[in-house]
Residue frames as a rotation matrix with the C-alpha (Angstrom) as fourth column:
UNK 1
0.578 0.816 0.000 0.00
0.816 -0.578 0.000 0.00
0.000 0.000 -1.000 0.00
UNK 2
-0.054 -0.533 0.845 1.16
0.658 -0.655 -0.371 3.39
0.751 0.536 0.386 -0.66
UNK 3
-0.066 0.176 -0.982 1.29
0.979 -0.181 -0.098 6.05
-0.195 -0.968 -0.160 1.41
UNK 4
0.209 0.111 0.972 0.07
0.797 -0.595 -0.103 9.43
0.567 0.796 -0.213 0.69
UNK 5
0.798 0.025 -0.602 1.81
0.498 -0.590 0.636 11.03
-0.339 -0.807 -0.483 3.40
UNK 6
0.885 -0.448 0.129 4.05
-0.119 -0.483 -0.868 13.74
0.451 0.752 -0.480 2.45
UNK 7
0.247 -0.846 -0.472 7.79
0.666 0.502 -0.552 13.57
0.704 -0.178 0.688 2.43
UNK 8
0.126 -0.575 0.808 9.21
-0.491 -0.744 -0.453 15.71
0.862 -0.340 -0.376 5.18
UNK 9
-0.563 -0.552 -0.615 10.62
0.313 0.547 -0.777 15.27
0.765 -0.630 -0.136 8.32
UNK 10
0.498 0.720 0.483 8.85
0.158 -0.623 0.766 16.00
0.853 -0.306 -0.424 11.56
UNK 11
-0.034 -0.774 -0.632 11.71
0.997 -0.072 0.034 16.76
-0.071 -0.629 0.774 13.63
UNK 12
0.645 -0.014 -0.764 12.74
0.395 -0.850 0.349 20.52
-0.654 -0.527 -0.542 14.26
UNK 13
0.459 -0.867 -0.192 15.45
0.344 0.373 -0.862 21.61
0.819 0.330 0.470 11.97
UNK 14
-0.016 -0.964 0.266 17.56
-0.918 -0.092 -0.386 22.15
0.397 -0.250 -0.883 15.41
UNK 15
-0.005 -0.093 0.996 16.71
-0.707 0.704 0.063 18.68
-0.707 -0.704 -0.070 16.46
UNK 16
0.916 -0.290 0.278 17.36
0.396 0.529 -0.750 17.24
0.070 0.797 0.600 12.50
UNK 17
0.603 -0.737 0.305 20.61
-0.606 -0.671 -0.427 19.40
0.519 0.072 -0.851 12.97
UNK 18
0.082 -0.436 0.896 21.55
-0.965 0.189 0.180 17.12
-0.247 -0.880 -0.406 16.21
UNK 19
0.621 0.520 0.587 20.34
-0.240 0.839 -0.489 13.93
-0.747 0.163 0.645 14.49
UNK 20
0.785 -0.599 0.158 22.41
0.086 -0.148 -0.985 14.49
0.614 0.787 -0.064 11.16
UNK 21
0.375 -0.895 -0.244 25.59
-0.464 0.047 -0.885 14.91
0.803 0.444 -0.398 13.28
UNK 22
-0.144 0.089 0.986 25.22
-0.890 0.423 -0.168 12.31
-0.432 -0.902 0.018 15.76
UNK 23
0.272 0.368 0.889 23.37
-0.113 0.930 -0.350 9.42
-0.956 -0.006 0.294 14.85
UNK 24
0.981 0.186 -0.048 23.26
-0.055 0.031 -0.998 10.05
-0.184 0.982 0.040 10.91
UNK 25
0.342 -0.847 -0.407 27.22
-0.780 -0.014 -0.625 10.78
0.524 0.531 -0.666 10.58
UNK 26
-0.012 -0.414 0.910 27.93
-0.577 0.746 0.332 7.82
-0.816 -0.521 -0.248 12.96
UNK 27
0.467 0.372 0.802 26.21
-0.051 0.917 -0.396 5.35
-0.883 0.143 0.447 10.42
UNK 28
0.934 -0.303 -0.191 27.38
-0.234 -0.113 -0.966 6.96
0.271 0.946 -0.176 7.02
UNK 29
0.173 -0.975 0.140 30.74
-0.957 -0.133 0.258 5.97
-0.233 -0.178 -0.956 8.55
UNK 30
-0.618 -0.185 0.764 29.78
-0.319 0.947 -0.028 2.53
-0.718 -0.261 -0.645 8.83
UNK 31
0.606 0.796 0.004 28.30
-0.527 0.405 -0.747 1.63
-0.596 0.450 0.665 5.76
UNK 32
-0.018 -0.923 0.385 30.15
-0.049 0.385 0.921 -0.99
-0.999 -0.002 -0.052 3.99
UNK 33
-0.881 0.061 0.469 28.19
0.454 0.385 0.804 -1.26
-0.131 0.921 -0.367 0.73
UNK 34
-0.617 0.630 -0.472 25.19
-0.194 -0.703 -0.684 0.95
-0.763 -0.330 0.556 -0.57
UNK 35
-0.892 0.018 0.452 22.73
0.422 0.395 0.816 -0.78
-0.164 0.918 -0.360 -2.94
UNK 36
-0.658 0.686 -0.310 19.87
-0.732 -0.679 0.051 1.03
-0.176 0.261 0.949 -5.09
UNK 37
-0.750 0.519 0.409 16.47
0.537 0.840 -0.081 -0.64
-0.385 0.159 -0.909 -4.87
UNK 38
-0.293 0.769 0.568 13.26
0.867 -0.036 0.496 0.01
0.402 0.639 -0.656 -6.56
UNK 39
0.562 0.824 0.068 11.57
0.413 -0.351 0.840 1.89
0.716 -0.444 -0.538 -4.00
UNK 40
0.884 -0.065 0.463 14.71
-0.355 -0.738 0.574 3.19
0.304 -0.672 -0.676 -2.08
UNK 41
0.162 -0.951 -0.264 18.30
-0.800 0.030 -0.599 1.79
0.578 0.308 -0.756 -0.59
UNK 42
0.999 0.005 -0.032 19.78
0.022 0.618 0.786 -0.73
0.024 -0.786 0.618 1.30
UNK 43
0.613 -0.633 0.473 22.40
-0.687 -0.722 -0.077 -0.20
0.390 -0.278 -0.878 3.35
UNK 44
0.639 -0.152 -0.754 25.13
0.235 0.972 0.004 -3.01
0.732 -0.180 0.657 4.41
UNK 45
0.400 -0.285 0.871 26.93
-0.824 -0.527 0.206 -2.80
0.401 -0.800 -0.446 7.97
UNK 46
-0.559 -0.496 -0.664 29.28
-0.055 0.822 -0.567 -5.15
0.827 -0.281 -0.486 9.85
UNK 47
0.063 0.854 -0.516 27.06
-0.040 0.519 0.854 -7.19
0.997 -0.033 0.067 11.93
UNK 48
-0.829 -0.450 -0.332 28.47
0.328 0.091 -0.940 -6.56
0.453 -0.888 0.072 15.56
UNK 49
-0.243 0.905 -0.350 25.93
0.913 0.335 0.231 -5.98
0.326 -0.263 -0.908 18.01
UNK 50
-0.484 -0.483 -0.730 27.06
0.727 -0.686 -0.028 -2.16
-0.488 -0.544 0.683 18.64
UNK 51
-0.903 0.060 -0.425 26.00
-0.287 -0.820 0.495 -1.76
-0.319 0.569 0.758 15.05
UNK 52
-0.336 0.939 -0.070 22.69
0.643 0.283 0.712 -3.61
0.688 0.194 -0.699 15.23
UNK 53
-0.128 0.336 -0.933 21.98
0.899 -0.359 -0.253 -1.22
-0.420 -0.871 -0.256 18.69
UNK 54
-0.487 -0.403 -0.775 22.72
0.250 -0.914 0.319 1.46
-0.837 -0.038 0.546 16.62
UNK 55
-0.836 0.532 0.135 20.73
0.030 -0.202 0.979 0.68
0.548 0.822 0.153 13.20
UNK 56
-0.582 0.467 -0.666 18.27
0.648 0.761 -0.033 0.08
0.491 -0.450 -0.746 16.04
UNK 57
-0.461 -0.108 -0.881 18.27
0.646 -0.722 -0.249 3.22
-0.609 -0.684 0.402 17.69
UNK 58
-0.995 0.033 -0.096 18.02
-0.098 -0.561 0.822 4.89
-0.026 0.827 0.561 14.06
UNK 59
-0.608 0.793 -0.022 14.89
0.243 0.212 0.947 3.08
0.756 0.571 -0.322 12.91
UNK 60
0.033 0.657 -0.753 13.01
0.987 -0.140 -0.079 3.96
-0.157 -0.740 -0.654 16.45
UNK 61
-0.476 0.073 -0.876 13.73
-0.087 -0.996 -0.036 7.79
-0.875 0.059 0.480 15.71
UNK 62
-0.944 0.165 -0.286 12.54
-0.314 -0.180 0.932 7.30
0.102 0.970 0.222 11.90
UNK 63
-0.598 0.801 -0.041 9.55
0.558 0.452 0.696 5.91
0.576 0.393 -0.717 12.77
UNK 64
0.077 0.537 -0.840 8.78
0.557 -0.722 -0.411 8.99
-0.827 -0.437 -0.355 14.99
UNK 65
-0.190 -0.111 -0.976 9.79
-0.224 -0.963 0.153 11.47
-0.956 0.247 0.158 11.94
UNK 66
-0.264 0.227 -0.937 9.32
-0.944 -0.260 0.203 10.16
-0.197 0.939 0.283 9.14
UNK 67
-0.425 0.053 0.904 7.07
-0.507 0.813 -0.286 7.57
-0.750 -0.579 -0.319 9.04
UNK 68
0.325 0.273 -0.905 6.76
-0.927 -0.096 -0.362 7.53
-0.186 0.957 0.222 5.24
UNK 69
-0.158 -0.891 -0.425 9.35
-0.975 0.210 -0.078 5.04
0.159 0.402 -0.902 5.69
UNK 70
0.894 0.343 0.290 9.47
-0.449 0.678 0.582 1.39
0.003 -0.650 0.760 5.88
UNK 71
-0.507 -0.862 0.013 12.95
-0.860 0.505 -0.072 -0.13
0.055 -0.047 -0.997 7.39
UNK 72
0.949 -0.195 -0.249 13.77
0.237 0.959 0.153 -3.82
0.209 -0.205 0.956 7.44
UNK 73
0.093 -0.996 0.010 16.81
-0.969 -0.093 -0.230 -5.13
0.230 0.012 -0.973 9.32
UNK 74
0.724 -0.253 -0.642 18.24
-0.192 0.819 -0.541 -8.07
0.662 0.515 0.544 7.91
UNK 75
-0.206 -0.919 0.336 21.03
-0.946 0.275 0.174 -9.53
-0.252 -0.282 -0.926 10.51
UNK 76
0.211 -0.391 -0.896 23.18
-0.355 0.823 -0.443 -12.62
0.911 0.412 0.035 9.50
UNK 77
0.963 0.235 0.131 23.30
-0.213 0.373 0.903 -15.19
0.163 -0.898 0.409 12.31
UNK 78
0.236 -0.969 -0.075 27.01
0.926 0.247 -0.284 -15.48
0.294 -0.003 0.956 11.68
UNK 79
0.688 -0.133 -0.713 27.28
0.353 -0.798 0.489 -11.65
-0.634 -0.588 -0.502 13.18
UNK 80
-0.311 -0.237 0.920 29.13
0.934 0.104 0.343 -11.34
-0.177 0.966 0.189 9.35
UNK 81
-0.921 -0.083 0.380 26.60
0.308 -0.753 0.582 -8.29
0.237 0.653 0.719 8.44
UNK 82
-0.213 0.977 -0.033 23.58
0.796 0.154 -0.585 -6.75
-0.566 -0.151 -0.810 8.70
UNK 83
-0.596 0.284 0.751 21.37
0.802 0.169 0.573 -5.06
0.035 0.944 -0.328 6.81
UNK 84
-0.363 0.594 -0.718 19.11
-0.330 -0.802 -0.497 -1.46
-0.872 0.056 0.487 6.34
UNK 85
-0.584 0.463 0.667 16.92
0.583 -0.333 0.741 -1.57
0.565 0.821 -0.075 3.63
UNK 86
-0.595 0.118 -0.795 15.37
0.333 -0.864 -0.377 2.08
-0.732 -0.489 0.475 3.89
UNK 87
-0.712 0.360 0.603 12.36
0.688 0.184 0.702 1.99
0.142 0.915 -0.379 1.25
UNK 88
-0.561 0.560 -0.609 9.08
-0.085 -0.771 -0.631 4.24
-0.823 -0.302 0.481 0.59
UNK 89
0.546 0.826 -0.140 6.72
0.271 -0.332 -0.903 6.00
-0.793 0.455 -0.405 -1.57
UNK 90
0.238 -0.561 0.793 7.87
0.758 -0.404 -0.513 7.63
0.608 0.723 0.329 -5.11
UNK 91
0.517 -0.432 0.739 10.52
-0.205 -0.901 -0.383 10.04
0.831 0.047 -0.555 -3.94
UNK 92
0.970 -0.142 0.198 11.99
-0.230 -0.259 0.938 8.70
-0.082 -0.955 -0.284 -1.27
UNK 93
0.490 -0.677 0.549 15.41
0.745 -0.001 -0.667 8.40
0.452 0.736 0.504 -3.34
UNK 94
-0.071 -0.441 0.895 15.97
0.292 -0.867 -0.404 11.58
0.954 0.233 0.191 -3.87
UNK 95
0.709 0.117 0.695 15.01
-0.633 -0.330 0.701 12.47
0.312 -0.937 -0.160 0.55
UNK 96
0.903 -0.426 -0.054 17.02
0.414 0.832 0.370 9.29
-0.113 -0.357 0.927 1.22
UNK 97
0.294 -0.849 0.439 20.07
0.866 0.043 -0.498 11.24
0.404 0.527 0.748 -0.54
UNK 98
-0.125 -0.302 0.945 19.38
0.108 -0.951 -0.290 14.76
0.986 0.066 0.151 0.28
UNK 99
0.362 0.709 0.605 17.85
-0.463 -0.427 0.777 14.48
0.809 -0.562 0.174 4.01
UNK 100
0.993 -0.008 0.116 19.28
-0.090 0.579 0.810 12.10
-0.074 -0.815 0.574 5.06
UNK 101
0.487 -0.872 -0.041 22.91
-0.869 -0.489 0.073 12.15
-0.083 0.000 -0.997 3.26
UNK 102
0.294 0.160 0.942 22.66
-0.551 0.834 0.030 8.53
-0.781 -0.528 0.333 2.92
């Protein structure tokens, strides 16, 4: 089902300001591999449990602000990798890139 909610964040922009260089530049550090999917990206991470707490953390704030979104995280039981896939409506691409920096 689609969603006909518009894109935007519903954060502040000084509390997207705090988000973006906290949580958001933590993760862009740790991405090992960025693939383009239909509907939006997916994001590979090494699979330690620091960075599952942490993709964890993320998706509980996104699903207060911008609940356009729908995450899946994928973890390998070999603690190997895990997974973001960060999908949506038409446009969430182009927010995925610019809003997030992702």
């Amino acid at each position: 089902m689609i969603s006909t909610t518009a894109l935007s964040c519903k954060l502040t922009s000084a509390e997207l300001m705090e988000r973006k260089t906290t949580v958001l530049k933590s993760l862009q550090k740790k991405v090992l591999r960025k693939e383009e999917l239909e509907n939006g990206f997916a994001f590979t991470f090494d699979g330690r449990d620091e960075i599952i707490d942490e993709l964890s953390e993320f998706i509980k704030t996104e699903r207060e602000c911008c609940d356009f979104f729908t995450l899946n995280l994928i973890v390998a039981g070999d603690k190997n990798s895990c997974r973001l896939e960060l999908t949506g409506p038409e446009g969430v691409k182009e927010f995925i890139q610019t809003e997030l920096e992702l």
